[in-house]
N, C-alpha and C positions, 0 to 999 in steps of 0.2 A: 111653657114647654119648649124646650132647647131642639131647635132641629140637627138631627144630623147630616154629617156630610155623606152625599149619594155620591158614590162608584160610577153610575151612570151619567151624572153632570158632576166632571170633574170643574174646578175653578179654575179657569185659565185669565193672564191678562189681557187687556182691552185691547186689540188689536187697532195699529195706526198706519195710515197712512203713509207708502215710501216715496211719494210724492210731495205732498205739503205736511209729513211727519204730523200730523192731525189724530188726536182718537175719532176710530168711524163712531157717530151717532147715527140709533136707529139700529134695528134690526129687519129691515127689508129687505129682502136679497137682489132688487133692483138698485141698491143704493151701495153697494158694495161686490168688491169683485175679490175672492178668496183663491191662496195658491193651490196650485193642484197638489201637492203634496201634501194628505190630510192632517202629518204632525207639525206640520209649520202652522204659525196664526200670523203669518202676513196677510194682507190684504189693499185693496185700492179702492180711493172712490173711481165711481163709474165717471163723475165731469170728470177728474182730476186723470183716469185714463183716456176721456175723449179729447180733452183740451190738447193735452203735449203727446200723448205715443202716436193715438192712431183716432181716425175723427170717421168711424165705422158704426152704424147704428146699432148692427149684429153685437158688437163688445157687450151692449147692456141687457144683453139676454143673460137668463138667470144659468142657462145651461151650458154657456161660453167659461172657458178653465182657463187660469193664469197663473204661470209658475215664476216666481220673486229671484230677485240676481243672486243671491247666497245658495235655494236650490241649485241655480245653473252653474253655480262655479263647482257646487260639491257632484254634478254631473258631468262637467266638460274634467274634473279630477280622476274622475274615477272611471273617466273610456282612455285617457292619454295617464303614460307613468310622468311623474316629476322628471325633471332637469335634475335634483339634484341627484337622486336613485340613478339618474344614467350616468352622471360623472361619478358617482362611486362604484357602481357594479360595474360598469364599463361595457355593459349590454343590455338589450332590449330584451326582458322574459317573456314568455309567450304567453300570451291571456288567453280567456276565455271570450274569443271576438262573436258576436250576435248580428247577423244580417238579416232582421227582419225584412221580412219583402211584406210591403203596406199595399193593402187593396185599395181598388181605385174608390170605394165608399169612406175607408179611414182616411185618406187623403182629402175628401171633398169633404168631409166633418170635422178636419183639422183645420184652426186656423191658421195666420203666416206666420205667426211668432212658435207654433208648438213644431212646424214645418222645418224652422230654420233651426231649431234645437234638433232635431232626427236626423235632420241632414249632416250637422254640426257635427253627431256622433257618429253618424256611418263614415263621415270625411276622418275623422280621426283616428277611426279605427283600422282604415284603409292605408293613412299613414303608416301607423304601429308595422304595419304589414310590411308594408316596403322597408322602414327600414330594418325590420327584422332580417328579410330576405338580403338583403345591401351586406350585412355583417356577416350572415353563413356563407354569400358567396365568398367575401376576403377569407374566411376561416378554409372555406374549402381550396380556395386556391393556391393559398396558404402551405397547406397539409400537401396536396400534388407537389410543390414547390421542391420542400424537402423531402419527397417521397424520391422524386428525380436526383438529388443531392447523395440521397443514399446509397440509391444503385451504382451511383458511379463512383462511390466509395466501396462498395462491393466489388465489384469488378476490377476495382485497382488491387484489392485486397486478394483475391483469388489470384491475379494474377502474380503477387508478388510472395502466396502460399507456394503456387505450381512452381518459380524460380529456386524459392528456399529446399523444397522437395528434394527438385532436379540434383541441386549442390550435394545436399545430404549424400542422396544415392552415389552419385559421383566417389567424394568421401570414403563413402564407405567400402565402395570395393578399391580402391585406391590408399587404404590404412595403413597399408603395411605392403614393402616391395616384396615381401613374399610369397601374394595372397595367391597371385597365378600359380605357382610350384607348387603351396600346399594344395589348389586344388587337382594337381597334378598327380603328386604321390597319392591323397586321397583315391580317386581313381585307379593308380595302378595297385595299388593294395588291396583292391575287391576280389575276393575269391569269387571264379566264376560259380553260379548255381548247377548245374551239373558237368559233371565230373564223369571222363569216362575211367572205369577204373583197370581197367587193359594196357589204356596208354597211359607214360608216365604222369606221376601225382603231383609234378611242377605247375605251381599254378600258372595264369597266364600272363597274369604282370610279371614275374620271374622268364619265364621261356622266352617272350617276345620280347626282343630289344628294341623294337621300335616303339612300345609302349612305354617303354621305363628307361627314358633317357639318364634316369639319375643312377640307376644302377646298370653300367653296362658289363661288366665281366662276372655276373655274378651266376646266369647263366652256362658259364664257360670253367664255373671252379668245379674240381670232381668232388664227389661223393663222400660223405664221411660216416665210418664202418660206425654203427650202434647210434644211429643218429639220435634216436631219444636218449642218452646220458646226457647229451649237448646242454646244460641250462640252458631255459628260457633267457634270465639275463643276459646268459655273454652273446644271445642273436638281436635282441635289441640293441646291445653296442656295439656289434658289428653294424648293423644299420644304419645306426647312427653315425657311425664314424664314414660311412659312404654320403651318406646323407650331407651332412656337413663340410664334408672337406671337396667332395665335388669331384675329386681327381682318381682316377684310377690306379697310379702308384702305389696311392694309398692304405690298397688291398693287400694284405698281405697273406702269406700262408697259413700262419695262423686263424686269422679272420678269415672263417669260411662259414659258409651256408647249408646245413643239410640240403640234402636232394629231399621234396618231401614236407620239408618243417613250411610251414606258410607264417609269411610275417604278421606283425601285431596287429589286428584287425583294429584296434581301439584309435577311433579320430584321436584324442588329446595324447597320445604317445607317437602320434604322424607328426603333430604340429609340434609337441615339447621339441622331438628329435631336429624337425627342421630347423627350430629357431636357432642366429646365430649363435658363435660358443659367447662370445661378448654378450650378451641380452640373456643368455641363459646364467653365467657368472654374475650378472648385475641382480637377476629379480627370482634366482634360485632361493630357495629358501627348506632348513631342517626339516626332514619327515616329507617333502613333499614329491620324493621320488626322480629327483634331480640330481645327476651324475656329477654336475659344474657346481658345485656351492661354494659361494665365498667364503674363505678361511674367516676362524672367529677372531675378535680381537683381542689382544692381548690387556687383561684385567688389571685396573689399580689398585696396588700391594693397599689393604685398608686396616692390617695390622700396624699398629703405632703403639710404642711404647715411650713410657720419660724415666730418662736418669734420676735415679734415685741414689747415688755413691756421691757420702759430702765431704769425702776426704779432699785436702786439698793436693791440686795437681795443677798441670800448665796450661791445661784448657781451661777458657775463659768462655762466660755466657752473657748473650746479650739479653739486657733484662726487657720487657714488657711493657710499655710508656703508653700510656690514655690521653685525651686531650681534653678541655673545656674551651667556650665562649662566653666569656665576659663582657657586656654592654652594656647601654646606660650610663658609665663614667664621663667624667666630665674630659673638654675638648680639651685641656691644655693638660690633661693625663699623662705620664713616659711609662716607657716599660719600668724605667730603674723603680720611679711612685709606685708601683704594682708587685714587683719583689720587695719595698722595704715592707708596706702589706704585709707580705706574707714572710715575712722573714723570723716571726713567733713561731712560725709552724715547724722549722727546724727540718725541710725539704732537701737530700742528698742532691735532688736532682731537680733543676726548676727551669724552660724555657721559657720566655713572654715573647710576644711577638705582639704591634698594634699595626692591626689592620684598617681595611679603607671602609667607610660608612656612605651612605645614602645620601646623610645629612648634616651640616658643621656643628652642628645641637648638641652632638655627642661622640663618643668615642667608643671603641669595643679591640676585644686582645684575645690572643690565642693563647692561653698557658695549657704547656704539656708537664707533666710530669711520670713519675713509675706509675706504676699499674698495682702499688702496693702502697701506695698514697694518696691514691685516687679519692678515697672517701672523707680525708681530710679537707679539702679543699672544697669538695664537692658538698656540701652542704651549705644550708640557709643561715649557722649560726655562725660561719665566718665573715662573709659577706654584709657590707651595711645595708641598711634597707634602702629601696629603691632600684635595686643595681640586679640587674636579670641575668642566670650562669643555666648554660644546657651543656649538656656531652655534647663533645665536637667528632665525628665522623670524618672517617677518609682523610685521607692526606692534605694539607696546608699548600694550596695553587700560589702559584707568585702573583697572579692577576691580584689575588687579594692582599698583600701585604703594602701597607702603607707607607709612601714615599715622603720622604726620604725614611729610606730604612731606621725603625726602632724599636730595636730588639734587642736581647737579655737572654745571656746562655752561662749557666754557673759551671764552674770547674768544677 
């Protein structure tokens, strides 16, 4: 009968000695000393711990615990972070630190070696601590640092908001040397709110001279019989025409004022009126209620007609001439080599001209001709191959024509 394997006695290997590397013989637990961590199977002999660590009779008690250097390295690992985790994160993260406080019984049941492991860890952990604390204060001092940095970038900034303000404001009542008058006339243009209607219906920007330095005689002109026929218009340009010209000469009999009529209540016909006649002439514009408009311009005739009468007579017409770019030919090319070329085509009219290139590699020519010959020439099947022709634009610069002059002009 085959036994099976129990769950309960699992097979583990012979546990040896980390001393003299010996398998322990024997199963007495006076004769061996096992780690405290019950999934390790290290263990010591008992001589082999009295001889070299520690020469204490208590070790060979069965009830005395010893933990093996690989437990203590995977415990001294796991209270302190790696070296290398700190040079790559570049901080210490905060653990879960354990300050056990040992009774003075667990203390006097512990022996030296389990002592100097607990102290080992609370020493380490104490570290962690510190230098945790070491890195928040630089981070916080840090942060005040530029907290201080920024305020005094604020502060420059405000102040240099409240300057730009000031300017603006400045500016703005300073836009224009008029701004003082119009708010002048504005002012004397207000119809007062009550009105006695007993005494005359002169308002009191008109009656008082001291108020309306710009209109001073206007007060002083008499009366005109049926003053509602007056248009509206012709009282805004008599206003106007005070308004602008500033002088009281100016006034004439004709330009008068009903006794009665009250001027143009409307701001933007105060300020059009004021503005000079020069700035009203410049930025008048049709429809838009401006007396000053600049005259229109006189239009380009776009009517064209062509003679069509083929009788002959004494007037002569100059015909029409297109140009090409010839290149590619070779460097000891002439103009003359370039009309005998084209001397098949039986051209009335031929200019060559060689021009200046980039490069001594080749040569290139302006031939002009009519503009009713253009397609002769102007094709792929005249030309030999290799030799590149585009339409020539705009006029022929002297900069480009090739020294010493050689060029070809047929009679």
């Amino acid at each position: 009968m085959t036994a099976g394997r129990c769950d309960n006695n699992p097979i583990t290997k012979p546990a040896r000695c980390e001393i003299c590397d010996k398998v322990i013989k024997g199963t007495r637990s006076d004769n061996l000393i096992n780690c405290s961590n019950t999934k390790c199977s290290s263990a010591l002999h008992s001589a082999c711990m009295n001889e070299k660590i520690v020469k204490d009779n208590t070790m060979t008690d069965s009830n005395v615990t010893w933990t093996c250097n690989k437990c203590n390295t995977n415990l001294s690992d796991s209270s302190t972070q790696p070296q290398e985790e700190q040079s790559n994160v570049g901080d210490i993260l905060p653990k879960t630190l354990s300050f056990d406080i040992l009774s003075e019984t667990e203390l006097l049941g512990m022996d030296t070696h389990q002592l100097i492991i607990a102290l080992y860890k609370q020493q380490s952990d104490m570290l962690n601590v510190l230098k945790l604390l070491f890195l928040k204060t630089d981070e916080c001092t840090s942060v005040l640092n530029e907290n201080d940095r920024l305020k005094v970038r604020i502060n420059a900034l405000e102040t240099k908001i409240e300057n730009v303000c000031s300017t603006l404001t400045e500016l703005d009542r300073n836009k224009s040397p008029i701004y003082g008058e119009m708010v002048k006339l504005q002012r004397s243009t207000e119809q007062p709110d009550n009105v006695d209607n007993n005494k005359s219906t002169t308002p009191e920007s008109i009656s008082n001279p001291n108020r309306n330095a710009r209109l001073p005689s206007i007060a002083k002109l008499p009366a005109v019989p049926n003053a509602g026929a007056v248009p509206k218009k012709t009282q805004q340009n008599n206003i106007s025409k005070r308004i602008v010209g500033n002088d009281p000469k100016l006034v004439t009999d004709s330009d008068t004022l009903a006794i009665g009529q009250v001027p143009p209540q409307s701001w933007s016909s105060v300020v059009q009126d004021a503005r000079p006649a020069q700035l009203k002439s410049q930025t008048g514009r049709p429809g838009s209620g401006s007396a000053n408009i600049r005259p229109p311009r006189p239009k380009r005739i776009k009517n064209v007609i062509s003679g069509k009468n083929l009788a002959k007579n004494s007037l002569s017409v100059v015909a029409k001439k297109k140009s090409i770019f010839v290149t590619r030919l070779s460097p000891a090319t002439t103009a003359n080599d370039l009309v005998d070329f084209l001397v098949n085509l039986k051209l009335p009219f031929l200019k060559c001209t060689k021009l200046k290139t980039n490069y001594d590699s080749y040569s290139s020519f302006h031939v002009q001709v009519l503009e009713t010959d253009f397609t002769k020439i102007f094709s792929g099947d005249v030309w030999p191959q290799g030799i590149l022709v585009s339409e020539y634009h705009g006029p022929l610069k002297d900069d480009r024509i090739f020294e010493p002059l050689d060029q070809y002009l047929s009679s």
